[in-house]
N, C-alpha and C positions, 0 to 999 in steps of 0.2 A: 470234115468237122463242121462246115454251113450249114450240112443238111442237121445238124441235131442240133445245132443253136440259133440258126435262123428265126422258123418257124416261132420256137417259143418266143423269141425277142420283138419280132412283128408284132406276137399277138400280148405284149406286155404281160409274159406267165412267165419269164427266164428265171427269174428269182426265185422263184416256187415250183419250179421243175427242179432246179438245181438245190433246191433245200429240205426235197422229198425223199422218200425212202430210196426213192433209187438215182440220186443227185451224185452219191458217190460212186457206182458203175461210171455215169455219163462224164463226170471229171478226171475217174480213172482211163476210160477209152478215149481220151480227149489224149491226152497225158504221155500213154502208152502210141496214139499218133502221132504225137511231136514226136518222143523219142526217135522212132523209126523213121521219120524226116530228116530229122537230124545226121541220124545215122548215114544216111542215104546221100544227103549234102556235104558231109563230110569225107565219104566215098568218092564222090565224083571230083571231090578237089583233091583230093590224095592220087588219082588217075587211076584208082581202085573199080569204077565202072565199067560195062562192057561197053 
């Protein structure tokens, strides 16, 4: 998730990357990361991990 918000927030463009045509992809794969983190943390405290 740094490597596609970084970059923009360095170069003071994050607000207009994220307000452009394709703002809503980058917030949805943003989103669809957490998720699967989530998931994944949530596995590992349930002793559900390998």
């Amino acid at each position: 998730m740094l490597g596609t918000l970084l970059p923009p927030l360095v170069a003071a463009r994050l607000g207009s990357t994220l307000a452009g045509h394709d703002g809503g992809w980058v917030i949805g794969g943003i989103l669809i990361g957490a998720v699967g983190i989530g998931i994944c943390g949530w596995a590992r405290a349930q002793g559900l991990a390998a």
